[in-house]
GUTOR-885757 format. One record per residue (C-alpha): residue number from 1; x, y, z. Coordinates in nm, 2 decimals, decimal comma, padded with zeros to 4 digits, always signed. Layout:
// GUTOR-885757
+-----+--------+--------+--------+
|   n |      x |      y |      z |
+-----+--------+--------+--------+
| NUM |      X |      Y |      Z |
...
+-----+--------+--------+--------+
This chain:
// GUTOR-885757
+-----+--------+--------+--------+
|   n |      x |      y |      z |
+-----+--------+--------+--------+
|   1 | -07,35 | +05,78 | +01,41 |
|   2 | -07,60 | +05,58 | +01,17 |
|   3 | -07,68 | +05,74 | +00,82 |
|   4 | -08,01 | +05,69 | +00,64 |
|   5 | -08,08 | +05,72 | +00,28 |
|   6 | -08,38 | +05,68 | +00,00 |
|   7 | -08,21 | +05,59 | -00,31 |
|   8 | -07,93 | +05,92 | -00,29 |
|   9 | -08,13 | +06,14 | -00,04 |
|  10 | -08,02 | +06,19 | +00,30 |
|  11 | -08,30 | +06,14 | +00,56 |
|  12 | -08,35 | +06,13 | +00,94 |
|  13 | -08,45 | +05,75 | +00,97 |
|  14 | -08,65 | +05,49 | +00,77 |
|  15 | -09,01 | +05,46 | +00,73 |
|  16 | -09,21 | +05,25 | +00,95 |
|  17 | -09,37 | +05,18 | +00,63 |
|  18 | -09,02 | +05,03 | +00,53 |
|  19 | -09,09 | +04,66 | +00,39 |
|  20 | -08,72 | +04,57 | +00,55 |
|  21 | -08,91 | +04,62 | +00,89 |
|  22 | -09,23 | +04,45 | +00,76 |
|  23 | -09,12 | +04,18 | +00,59 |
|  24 | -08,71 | +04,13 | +00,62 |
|  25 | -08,76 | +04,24 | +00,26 |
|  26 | -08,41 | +04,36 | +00,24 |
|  27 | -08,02 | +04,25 | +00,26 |
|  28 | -07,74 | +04,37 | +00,47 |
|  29 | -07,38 | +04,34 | +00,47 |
|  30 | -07,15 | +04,36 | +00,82 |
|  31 | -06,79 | +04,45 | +00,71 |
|  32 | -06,46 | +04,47 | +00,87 |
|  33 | -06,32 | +04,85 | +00,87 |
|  34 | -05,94 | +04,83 | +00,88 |
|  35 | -05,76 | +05,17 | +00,89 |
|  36 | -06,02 | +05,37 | +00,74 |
|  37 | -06,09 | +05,09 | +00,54 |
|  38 | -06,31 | +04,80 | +00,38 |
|  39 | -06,07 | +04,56 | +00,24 |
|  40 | -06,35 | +04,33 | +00,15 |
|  41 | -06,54 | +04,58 | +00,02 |
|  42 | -06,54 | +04,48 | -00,33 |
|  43 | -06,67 | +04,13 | -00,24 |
|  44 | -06,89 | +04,27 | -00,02 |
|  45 | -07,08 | +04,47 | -00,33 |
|  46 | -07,06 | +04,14 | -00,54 |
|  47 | -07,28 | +03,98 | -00,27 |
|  48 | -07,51 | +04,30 | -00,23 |
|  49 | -07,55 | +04,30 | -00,59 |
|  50 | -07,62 | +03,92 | -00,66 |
|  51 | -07,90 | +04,00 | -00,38 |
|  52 | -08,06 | +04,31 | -00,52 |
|  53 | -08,07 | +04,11 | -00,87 |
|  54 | -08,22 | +03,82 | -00,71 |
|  55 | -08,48 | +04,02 | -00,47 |
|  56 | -08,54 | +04,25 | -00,77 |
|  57 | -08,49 | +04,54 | -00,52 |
|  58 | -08,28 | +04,88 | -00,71 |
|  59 | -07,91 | +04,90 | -00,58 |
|  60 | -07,81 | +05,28 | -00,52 |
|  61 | -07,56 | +05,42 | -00,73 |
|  62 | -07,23 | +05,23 | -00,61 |
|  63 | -07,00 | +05,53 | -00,64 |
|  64 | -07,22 | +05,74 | -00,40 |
|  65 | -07,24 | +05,42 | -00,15 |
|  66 | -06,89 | +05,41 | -00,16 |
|  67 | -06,82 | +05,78 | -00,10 |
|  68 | -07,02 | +05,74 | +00,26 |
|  69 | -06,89 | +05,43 | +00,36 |
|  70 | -06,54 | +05,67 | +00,29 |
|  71 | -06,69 | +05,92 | +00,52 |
|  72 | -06,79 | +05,68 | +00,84 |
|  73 | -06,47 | +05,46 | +00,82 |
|  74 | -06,22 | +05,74 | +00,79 |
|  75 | -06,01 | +05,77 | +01,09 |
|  76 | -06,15 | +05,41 | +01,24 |
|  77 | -05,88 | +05,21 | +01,29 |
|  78 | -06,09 | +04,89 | +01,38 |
|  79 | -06,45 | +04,84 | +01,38 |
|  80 | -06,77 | +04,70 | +01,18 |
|  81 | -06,99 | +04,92 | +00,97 |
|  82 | -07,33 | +04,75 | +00,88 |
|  83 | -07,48 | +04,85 | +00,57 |
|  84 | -07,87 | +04,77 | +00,48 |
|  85 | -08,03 | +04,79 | +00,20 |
|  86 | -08,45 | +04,71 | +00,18 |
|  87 | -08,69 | +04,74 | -00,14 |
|  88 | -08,82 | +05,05 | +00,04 |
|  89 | -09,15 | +05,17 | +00,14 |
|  90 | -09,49 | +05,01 | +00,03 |
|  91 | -09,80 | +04,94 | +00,19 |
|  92 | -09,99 | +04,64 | +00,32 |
|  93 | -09,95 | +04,32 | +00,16 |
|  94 | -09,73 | +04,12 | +00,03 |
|  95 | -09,67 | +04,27 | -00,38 |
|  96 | -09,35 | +04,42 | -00,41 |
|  97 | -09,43 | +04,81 | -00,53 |
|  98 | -09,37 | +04,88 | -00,86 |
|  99 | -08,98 | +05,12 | -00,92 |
| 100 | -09,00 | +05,19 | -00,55 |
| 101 | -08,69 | +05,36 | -00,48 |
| 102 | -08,43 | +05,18 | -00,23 |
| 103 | -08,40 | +05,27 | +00,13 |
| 104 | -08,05 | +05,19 | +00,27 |
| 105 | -07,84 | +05,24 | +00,60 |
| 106 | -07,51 | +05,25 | +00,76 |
| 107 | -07,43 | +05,22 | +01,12 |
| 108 | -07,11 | +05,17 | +01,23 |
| 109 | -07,03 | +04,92 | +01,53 |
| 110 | -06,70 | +04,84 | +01,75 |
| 111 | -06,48 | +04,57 | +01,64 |
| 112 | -06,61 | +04,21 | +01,83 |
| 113 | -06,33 | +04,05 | +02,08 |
| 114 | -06,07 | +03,81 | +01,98 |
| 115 | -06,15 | +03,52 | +02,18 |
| 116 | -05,87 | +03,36 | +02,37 |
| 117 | -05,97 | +02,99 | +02,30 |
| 118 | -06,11 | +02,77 | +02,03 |
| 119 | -06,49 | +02,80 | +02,05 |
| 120 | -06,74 | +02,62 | +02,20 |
| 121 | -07,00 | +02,50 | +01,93 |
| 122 | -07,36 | +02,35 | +02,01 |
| 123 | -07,57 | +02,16 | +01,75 |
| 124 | -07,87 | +02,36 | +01,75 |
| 125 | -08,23 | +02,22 | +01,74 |
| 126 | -08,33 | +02,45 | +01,49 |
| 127 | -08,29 | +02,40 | +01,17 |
| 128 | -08,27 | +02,60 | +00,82 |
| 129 | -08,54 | +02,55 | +00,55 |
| 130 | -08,42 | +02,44 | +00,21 |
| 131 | -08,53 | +02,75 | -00,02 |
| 132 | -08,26 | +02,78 | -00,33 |
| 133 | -08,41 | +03,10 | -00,40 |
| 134 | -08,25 | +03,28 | -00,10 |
| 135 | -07,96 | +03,09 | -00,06 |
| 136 | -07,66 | +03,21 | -00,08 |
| 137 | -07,79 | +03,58 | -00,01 |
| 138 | -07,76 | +03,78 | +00,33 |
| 139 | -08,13 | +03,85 | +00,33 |
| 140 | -08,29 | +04,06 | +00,61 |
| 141 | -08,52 | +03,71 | +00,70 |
| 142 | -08,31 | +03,59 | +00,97 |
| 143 | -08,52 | +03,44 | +01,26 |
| 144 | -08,39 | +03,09 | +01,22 |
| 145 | -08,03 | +03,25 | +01,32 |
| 146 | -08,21 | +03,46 | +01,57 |
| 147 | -08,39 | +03,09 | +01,72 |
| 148 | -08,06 | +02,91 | +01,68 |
| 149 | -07,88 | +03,19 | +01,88 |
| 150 | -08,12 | +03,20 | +02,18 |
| 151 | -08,02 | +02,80 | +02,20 |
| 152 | -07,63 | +02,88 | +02,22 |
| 153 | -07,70 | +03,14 | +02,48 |
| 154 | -07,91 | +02,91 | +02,69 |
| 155 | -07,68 | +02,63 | +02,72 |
| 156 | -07,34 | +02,88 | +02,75 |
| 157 | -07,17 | +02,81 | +02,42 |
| 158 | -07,03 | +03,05 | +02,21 |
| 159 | -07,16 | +02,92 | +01,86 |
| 160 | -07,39 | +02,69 | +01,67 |
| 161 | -07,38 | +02,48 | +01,45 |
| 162 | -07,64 | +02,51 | +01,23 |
| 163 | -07,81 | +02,20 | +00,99 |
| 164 | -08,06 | +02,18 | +00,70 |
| 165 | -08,43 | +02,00 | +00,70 |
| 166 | -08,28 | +01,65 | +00,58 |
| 167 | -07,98 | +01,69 | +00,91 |
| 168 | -07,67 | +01,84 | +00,70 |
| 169 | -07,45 | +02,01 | +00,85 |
| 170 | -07,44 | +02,40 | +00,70 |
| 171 | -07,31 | +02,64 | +00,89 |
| 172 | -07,28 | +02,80 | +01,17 |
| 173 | -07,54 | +03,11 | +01,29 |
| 174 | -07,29 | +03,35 | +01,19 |
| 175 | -06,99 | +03,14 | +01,00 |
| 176 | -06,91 | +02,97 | +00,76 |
| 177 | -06,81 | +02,59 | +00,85 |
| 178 | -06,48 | +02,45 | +00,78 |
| 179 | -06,36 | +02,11 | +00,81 |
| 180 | -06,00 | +01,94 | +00,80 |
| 181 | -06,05 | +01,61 | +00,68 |
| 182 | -05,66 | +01,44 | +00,58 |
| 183 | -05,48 | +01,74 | +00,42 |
| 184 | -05,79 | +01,91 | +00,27 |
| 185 | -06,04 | +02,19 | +00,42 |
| 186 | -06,37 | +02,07 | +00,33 |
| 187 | -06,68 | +02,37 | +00,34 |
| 188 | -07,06 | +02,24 | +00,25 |
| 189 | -07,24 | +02,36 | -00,03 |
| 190 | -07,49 | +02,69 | +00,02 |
| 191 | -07,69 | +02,65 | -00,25 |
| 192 | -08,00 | +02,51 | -00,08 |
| 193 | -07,95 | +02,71 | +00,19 |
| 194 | -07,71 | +02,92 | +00,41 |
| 195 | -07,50 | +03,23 | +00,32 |
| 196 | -07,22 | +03,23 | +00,04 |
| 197 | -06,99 | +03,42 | +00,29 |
| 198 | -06,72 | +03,66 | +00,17 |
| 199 | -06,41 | +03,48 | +00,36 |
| 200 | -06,53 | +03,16 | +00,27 |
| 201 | -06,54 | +03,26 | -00,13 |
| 202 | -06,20 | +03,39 | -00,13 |
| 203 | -06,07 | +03,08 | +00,03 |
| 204 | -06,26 | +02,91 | -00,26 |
| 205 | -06,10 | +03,11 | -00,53 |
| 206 | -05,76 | +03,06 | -00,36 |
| 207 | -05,81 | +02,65 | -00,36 |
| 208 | -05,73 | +02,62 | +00,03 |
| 209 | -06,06 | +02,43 | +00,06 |
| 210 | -06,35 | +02,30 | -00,14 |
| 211 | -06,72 | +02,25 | -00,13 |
| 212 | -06,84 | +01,93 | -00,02 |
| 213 | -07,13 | +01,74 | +00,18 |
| 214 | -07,05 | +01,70 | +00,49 |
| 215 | -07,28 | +01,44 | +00,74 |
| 216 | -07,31 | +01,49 | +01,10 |
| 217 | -07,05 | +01,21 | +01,16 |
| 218 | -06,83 | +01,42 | +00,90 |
| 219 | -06,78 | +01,73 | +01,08 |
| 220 | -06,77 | +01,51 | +01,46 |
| 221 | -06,47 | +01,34 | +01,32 |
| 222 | -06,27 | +01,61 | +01,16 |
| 223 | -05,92 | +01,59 | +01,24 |
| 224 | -05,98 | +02,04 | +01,25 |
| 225 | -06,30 | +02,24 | +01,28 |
| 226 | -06,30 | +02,62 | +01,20 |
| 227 | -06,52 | +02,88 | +01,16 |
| 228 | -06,47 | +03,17 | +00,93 |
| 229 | -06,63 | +03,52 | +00,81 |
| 230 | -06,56 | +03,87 | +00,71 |
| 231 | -06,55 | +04,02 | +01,05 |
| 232 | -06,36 | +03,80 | +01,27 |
| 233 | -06,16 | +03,58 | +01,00 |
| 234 | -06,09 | +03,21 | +01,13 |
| 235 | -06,15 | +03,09 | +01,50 |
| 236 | -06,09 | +02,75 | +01,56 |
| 237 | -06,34 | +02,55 | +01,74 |
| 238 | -06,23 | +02,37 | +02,03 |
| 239 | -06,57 | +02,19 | +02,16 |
| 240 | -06,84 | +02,00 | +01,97 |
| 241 | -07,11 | +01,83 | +02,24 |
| 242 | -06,88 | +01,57 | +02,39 |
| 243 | -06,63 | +01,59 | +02,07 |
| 244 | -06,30 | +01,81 | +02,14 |
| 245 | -06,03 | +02,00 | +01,92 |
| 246 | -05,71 | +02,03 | +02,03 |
| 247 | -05,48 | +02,34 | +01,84 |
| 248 | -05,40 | +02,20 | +01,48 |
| 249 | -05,12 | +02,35 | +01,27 |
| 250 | -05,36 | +02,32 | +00,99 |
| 251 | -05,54 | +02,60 | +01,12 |
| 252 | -05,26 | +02,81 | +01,24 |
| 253 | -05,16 | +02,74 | +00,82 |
| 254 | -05,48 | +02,88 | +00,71 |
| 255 | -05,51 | +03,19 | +00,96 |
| 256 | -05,12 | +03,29 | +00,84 |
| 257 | -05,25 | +03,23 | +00,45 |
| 258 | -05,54 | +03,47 | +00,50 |
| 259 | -05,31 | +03,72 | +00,69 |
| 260 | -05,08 | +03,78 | +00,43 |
| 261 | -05,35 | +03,88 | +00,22 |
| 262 | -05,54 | +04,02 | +00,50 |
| 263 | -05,34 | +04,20 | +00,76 |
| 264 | -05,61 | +04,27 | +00,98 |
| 265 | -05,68 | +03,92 | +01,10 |
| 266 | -05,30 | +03,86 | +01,16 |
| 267 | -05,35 | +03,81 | +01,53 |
| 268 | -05,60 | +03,55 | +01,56 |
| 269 | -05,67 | +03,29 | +01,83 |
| 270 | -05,48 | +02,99 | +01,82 |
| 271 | -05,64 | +02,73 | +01,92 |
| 272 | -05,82 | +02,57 | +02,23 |
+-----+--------+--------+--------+
């Protein structure tokens, strides 16, 4: 059952005066419970906080967030809880109000499938504006994900792959992108735009791949494609328009990394 909050105070829901509902003026985190717990929890805050700083918007005390998510994951063995934090109520117009005091939810969610083949990826029409200022961030303002999904559904994929105003590729609408190029895992850069994802940065910090550009031609000739994030770890992708992937031990190398210091994605999909 979903929890609601202003600042520390229980409530029954949020506002409809909530400037998360009126202008995505808000951030959210979705976060893999494993066994009671959130074992990417602590980048998971990093990220909320970075956001909170950025948007300006007060972050609850920690502790108390903390001591709920305790209370929703305990006894879950596997599932998702979805926290969201917005700057609160306000009325009309575009100002931010003055020491509002943050609104916040959880809800928790059932764990997605494992699918059982590499994915199928579609180059989406829609494209993500260049704005430094929210990249990075897992901002509420997400209709260009919402635009770019609607186009996988339509043509029966099961991702897409997601490119910037000038035709870099990004992302995907809920990954990160990875690329085996030679012996090295390439990832392009978020700091236009796109979402600094918490997988991807601890495969940063642990040098298994790098930031790069990465052109269209790039990604189509990668000896390995992969998607990552928080929730369902690495997935190969098996299908890029007429481009196809065959399983790589490269991936299979990566997944086995990540599950020794993850255990909850130590049975992931293998390849196509």
């Amino acid at each position: 059952m979903s929890a609601a909050y202003i600042d520390s105070e229980r409530v029954e829901a949020l506002s409809l005066a909530n400037r998360g509902l009126a202008y995505g003026d808000g951030l959210f985190e979705t976060m893999r419970v494993h066994r009671g717990t959130l074992p990417l929890w602590p980048r998971h805050l990093a990220r909320l906080r970075d956001g909170a700083q950025r948007l300006g918007i007060g972050l609850p005390d920690p502790a108390f967030i903390e001591a709920r998510i305790a209370e929703m994951s305990d006894g879950v063995d596997a599932g998702v809880l979805k926290l969201l934090l917005t700057r609160g109520d306000g009325g009309r117009g575009y100002a931010p109000p003055v020491d509002a005091p943050p609104a916040w939810m959880l809800a928790p969610h059932p764990l997605p499938p494992v699918p059982c083949a590499g994915l199928r990826l579609h180059a989406c029409e829609t494209r993500l504006a260049i704005q430094p200022a929210l990249a990075g961030i897992k901002h509420c303002n997400r209709l260009e994900q919402v635009l770019a999904r609607a186009e996988v559904e339509r043509v029966g994929c099961d991702e897409g792959l997601m490119r910037d105003l000038e035709g870099r590729p990004v992302c995907a609408t809920s990954a990160n992108l990875l690329a085996c190029r030679g012996d090295r895992w390439l990832t392009p850069p978020v700091a236009r735009c796109g979402v600094a994802g918490v997988l991807r940065g601890w495969l940063l910090e642990q040098g298994l791949v790098e930031v790069a550009e990465l052109a269209e031609d790039d990604v189509e000739s990668a000896d390995a494609l992969a998607l990552c994030n928080g929730v369902r770890g690495i997935l190969p992708v098996s299908m890029l328009g007429a481009r196809t992937w065959a399983a790589h031990p490269a991936i299979t190398d990566l997944q086995a990394r990540l599950a020794m210091a993850y255990p909850m994605f130590s049975n992931p999909v293998a390849g196509a």
